[in-house]
PyMOL CGO cylinders between C-alpha atoms (Angstrom):
from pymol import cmd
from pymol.cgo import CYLINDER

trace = [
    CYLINDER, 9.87, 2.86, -23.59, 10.44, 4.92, -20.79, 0.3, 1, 1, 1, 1, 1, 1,
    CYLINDER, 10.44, 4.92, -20.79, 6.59, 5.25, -19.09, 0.3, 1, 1, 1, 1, 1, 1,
    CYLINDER, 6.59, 5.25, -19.09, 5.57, 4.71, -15.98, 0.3, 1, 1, 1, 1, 1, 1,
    CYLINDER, 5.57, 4.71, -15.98, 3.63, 1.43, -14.72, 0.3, 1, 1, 1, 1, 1, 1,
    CYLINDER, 3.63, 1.43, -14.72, 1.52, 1.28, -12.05, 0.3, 1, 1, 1, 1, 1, 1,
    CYLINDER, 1.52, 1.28, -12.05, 1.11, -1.18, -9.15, 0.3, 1, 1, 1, 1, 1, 1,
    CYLINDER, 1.11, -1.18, -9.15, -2.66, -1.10, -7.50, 0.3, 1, 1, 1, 1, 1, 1,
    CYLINDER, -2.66, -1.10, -7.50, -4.08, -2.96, -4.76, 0.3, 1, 1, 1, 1, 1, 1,
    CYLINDER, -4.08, -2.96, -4.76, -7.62, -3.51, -5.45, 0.3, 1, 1, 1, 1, 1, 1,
    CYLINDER, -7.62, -3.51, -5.45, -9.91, -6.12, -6.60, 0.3, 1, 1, 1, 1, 1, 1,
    CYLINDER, -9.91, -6.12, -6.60, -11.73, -6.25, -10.09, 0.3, 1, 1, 1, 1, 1, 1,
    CYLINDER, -11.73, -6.25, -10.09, -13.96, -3.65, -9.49, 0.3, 1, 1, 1, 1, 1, 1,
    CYLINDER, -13.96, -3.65, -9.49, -10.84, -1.14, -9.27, 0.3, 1, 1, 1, 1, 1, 1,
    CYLINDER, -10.84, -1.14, -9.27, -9.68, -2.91, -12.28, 0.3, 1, 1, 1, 1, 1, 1,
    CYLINDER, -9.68, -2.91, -12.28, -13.10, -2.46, -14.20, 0.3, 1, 1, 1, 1, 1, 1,
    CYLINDER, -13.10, -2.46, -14.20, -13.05, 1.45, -12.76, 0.3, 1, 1, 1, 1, 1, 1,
    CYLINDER, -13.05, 1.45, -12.76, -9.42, 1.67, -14.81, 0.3, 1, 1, 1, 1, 1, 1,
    CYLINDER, -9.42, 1.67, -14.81, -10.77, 0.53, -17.66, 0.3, 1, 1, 1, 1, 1, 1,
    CYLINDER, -10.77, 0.53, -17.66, -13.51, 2.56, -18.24, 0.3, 1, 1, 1, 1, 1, 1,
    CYLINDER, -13.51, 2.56, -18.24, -11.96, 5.39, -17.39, 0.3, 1, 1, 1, 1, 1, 1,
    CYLINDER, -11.96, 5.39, -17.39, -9.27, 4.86, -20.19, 0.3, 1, 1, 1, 1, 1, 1,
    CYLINDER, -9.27, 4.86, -20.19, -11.99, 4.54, -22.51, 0.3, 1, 1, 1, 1, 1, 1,
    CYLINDER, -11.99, 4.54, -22.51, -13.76, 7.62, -21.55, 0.3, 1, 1, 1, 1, 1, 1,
    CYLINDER, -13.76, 7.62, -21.55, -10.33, 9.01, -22.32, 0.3, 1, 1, 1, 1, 1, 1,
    CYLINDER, -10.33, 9.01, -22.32, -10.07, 7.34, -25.41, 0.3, 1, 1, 1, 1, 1, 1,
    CYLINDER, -10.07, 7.34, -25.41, -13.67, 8.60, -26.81, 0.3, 1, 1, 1, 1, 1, 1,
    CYLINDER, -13.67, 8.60, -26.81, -12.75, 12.15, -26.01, 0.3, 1, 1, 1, 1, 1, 1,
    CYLINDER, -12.75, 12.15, -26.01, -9.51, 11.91, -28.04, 0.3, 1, 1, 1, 1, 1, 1,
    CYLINDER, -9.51, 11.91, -28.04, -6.91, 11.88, -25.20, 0.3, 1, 1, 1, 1, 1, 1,
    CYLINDER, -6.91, 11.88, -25.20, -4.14, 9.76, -25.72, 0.3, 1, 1, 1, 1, 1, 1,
    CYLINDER, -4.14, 9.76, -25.72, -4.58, 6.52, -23.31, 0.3, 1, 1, 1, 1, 1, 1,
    CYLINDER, -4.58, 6.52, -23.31, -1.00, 4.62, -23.17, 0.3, 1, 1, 1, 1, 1, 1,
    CYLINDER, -1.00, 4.62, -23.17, -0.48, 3.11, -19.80, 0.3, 1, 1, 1, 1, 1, 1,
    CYLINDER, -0.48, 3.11, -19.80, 0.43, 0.14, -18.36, 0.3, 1, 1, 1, 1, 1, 1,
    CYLINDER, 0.43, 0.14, -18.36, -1.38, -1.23, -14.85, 0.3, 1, 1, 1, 1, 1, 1,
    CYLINDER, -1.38, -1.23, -14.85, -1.12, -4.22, -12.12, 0.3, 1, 1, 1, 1, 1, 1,
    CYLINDER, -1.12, -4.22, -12.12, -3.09, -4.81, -9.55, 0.3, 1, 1, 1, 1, 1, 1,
    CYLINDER, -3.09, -4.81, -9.55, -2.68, -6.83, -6.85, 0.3, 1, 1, 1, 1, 1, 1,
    CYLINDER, -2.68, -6.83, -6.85, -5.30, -8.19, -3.85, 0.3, 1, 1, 1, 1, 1, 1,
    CYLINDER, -5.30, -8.19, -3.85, -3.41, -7.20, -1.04, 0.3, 1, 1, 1, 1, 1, 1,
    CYLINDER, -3.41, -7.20, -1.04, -0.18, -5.29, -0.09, 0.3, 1, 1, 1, 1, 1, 1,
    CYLINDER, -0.18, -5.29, -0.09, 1.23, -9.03, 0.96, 0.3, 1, 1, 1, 1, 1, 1,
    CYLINDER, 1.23, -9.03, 0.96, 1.09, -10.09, -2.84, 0.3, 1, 1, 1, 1, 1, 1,
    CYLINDER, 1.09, -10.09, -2.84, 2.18, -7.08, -4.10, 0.3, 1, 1, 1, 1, 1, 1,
    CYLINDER, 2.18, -7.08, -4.10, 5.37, -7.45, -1.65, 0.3, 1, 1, 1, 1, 1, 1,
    CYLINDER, 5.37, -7.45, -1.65, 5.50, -11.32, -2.55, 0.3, 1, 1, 1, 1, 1, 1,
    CYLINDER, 5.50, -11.32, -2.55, 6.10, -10.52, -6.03, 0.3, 1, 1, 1, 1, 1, 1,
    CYLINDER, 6.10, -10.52, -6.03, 7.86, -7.19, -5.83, 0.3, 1, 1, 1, 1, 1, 1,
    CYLINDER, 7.86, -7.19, -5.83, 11.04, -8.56, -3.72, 0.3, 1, 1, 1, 1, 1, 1,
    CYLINDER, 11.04, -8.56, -3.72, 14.10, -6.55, -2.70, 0.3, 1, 1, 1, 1, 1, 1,
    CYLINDER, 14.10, -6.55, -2.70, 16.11, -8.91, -5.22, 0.3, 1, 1, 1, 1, 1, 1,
    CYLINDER, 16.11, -8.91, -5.22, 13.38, -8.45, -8.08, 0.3, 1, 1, 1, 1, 1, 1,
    CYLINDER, 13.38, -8.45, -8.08, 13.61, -4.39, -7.92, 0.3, 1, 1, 1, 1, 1, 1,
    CYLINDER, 13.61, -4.39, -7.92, 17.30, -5.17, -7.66, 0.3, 1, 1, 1, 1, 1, 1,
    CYLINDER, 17.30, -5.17, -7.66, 16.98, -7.05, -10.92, 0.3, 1, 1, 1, 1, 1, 1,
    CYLINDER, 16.98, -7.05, -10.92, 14.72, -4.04, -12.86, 0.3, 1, 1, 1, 1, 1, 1,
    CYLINDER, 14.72, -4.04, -12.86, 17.57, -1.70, -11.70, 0.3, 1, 1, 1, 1, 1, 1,
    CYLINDER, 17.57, -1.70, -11.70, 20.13, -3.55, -13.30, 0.3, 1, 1, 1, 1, 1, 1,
    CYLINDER, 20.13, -3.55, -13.30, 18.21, -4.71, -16.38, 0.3, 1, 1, 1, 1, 1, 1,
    CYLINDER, 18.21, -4.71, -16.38, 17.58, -1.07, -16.79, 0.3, 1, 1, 1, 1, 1, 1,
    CYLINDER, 17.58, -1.07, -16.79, 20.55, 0.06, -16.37, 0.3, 1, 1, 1, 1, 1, 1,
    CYLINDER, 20.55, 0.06, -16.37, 22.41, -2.54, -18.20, 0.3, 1, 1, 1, 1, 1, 1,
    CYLINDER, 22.41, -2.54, -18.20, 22.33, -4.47, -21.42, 0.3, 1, 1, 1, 1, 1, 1,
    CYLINDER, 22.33, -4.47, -21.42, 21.06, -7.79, -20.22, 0.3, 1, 1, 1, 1, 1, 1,
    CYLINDER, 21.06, -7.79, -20.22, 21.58, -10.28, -23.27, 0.3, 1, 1, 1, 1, 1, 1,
    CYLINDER, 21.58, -10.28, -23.27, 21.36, -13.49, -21.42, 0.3, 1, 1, 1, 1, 1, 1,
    CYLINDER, 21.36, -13.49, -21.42, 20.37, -14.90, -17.75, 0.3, 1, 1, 1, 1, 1, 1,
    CYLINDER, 20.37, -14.90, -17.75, 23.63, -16.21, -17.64, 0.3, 1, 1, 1, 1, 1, 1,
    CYLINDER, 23.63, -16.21, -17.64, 25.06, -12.52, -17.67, 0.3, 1, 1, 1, 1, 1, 1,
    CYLINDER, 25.06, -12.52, -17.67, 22.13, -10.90, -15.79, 0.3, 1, 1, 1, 1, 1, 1,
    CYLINDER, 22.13, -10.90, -15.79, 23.05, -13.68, -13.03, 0.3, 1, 1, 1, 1, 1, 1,
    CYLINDER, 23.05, -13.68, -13.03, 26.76, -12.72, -13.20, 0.3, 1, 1, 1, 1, 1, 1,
    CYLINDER, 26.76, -12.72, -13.20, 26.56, -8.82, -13.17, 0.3, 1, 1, 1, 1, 1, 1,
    CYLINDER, 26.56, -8.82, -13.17, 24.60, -9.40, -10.07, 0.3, 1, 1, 1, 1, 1, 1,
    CYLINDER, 24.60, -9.40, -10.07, 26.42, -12.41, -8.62, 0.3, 1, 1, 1, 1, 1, 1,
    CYLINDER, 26.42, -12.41, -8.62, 23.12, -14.12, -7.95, 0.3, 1, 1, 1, 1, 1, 1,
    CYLINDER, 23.12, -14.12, -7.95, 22.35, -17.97, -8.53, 0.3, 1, 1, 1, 1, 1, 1,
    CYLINDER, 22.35, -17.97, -8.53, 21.34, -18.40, -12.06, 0.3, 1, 1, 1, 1, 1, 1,
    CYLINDER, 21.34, -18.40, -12.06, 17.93, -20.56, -11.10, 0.3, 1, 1, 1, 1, 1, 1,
    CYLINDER, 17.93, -20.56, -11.10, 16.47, -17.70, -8.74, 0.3, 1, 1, 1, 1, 1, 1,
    CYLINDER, 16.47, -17.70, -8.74, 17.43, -14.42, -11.77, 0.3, 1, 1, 1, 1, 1, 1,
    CYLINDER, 17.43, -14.42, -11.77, 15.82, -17.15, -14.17, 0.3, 1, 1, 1, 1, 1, 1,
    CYLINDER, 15.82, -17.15, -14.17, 12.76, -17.44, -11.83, 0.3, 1, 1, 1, 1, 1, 1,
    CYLINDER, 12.76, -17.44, -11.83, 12.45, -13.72, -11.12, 0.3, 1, 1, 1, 1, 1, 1,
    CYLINDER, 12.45, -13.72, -11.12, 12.59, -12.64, -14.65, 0.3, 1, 1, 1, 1, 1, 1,
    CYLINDER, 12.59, -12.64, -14.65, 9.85, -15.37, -15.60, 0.3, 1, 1, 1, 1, 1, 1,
    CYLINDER, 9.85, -15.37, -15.60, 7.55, -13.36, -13.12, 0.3, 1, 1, 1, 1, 1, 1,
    CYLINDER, 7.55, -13.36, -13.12, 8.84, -10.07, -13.92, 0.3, 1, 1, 1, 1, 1, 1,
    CYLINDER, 8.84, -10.07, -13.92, 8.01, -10.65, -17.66, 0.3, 1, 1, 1, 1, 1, 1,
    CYLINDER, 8.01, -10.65, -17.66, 4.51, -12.40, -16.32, 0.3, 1, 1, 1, 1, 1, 1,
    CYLINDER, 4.51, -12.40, -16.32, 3.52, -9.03, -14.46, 0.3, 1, 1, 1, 1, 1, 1,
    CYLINDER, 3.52, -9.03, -14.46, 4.60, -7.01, -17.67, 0.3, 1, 1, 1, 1, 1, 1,
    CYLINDER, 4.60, -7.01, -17.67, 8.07, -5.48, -16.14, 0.3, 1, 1, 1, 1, 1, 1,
    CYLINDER, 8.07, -5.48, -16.14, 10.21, -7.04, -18.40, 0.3, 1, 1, 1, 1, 1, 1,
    CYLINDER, 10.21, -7.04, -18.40, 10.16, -8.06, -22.12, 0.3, 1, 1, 1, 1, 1, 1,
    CYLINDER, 10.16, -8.06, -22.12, 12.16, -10.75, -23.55, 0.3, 1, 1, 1, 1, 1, 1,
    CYLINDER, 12.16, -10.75, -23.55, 13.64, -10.57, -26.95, 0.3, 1, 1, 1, 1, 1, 1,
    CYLINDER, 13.64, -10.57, -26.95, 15.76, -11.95, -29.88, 0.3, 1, 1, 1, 1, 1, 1,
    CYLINDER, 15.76, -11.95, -29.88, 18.30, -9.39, -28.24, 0.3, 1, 1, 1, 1, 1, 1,
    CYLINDER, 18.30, -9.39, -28.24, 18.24, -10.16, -24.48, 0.3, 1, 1, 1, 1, 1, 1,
    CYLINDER, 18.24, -10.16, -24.48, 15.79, -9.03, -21.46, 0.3, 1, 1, 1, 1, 1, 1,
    CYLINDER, 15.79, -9.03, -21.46, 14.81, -5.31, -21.43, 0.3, 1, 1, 1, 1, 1, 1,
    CYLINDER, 14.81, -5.31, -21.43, 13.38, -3.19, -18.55, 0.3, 1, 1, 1, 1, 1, 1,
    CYLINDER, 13.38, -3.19, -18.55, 11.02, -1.29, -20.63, 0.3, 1, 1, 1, 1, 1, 1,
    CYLINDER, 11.02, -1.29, -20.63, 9.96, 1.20, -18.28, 0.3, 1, 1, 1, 1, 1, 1,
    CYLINDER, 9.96, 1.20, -18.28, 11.44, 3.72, -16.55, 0.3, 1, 1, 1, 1, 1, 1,
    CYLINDER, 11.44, 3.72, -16.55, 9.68, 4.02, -12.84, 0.3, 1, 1, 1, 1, 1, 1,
    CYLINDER, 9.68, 4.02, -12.84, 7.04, 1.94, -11.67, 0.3, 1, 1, 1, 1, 1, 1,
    CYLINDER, 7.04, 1.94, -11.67, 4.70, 4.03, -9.38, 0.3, 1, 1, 1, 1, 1, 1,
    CYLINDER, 4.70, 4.03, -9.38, 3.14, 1.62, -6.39, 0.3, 1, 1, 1, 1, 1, 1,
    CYLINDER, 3.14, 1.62, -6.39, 0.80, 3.64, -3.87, 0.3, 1, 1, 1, 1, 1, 1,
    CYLINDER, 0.80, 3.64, -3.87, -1.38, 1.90, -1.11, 0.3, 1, 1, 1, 1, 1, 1,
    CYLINDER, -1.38, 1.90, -1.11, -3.65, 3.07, 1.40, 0.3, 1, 1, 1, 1, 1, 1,
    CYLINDER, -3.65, 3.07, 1.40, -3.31, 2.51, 5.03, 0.3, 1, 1, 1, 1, 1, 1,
]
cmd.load_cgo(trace, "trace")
């Protein structure tokens, strides 16, 4: 997959708003294939977002991750914090895990907030 996901900061109401909107989309035909977080504020968004958890996407993406163990290595990172990050990663839908390793499925994630 190379899409795009989205990060929002909202509450369930913007969520709800999404929602409905794909389905308008949907009824009229269009072709509704996205993929959306959203997050309370911009300090959980940055909580879970990290420096060294974009770090990790990069190389996942760019790189054929078949184990922790290796992810860890190619980014000469302790193997208990890359194990942690791609356990939330995968939670917030950034990463997959598979029979054949960890895979970055998408190709930009698009994060906008509003000061």
């Amino acid at each position: 997959m190379n899409g795009k996901f989205r990060v929002h900061i909202g509450g369930p109401e913007d969520m709800g708003q999404r929602f409905i909107d794909a389905w308008q989309r949907a009824e009229r035909g269009e072709e509704v294939d996205e993929a959306n977080v959203t997050f309370r504020d911009l300090e959980t968004l940055l909580a879970a977002l990290t420096p060294k958890r974009l770090q990790l996407l990069r190389y996942i993406r760019r790189n054929q991750a078949r184990s922790i163990k290796a992810i860890a290595t190619g980014l000469d990172r302790n193997y208990k914090n890359v194990h942690k990050d791609v356990q939330e990663l995968t939670k917030l839908g950034l990463l997959c895990r598979t029979p054949d390793g960890v895979l970055a499925p998408y190709g930009e994630v698009d994060a906008r907030f509003t000061l």
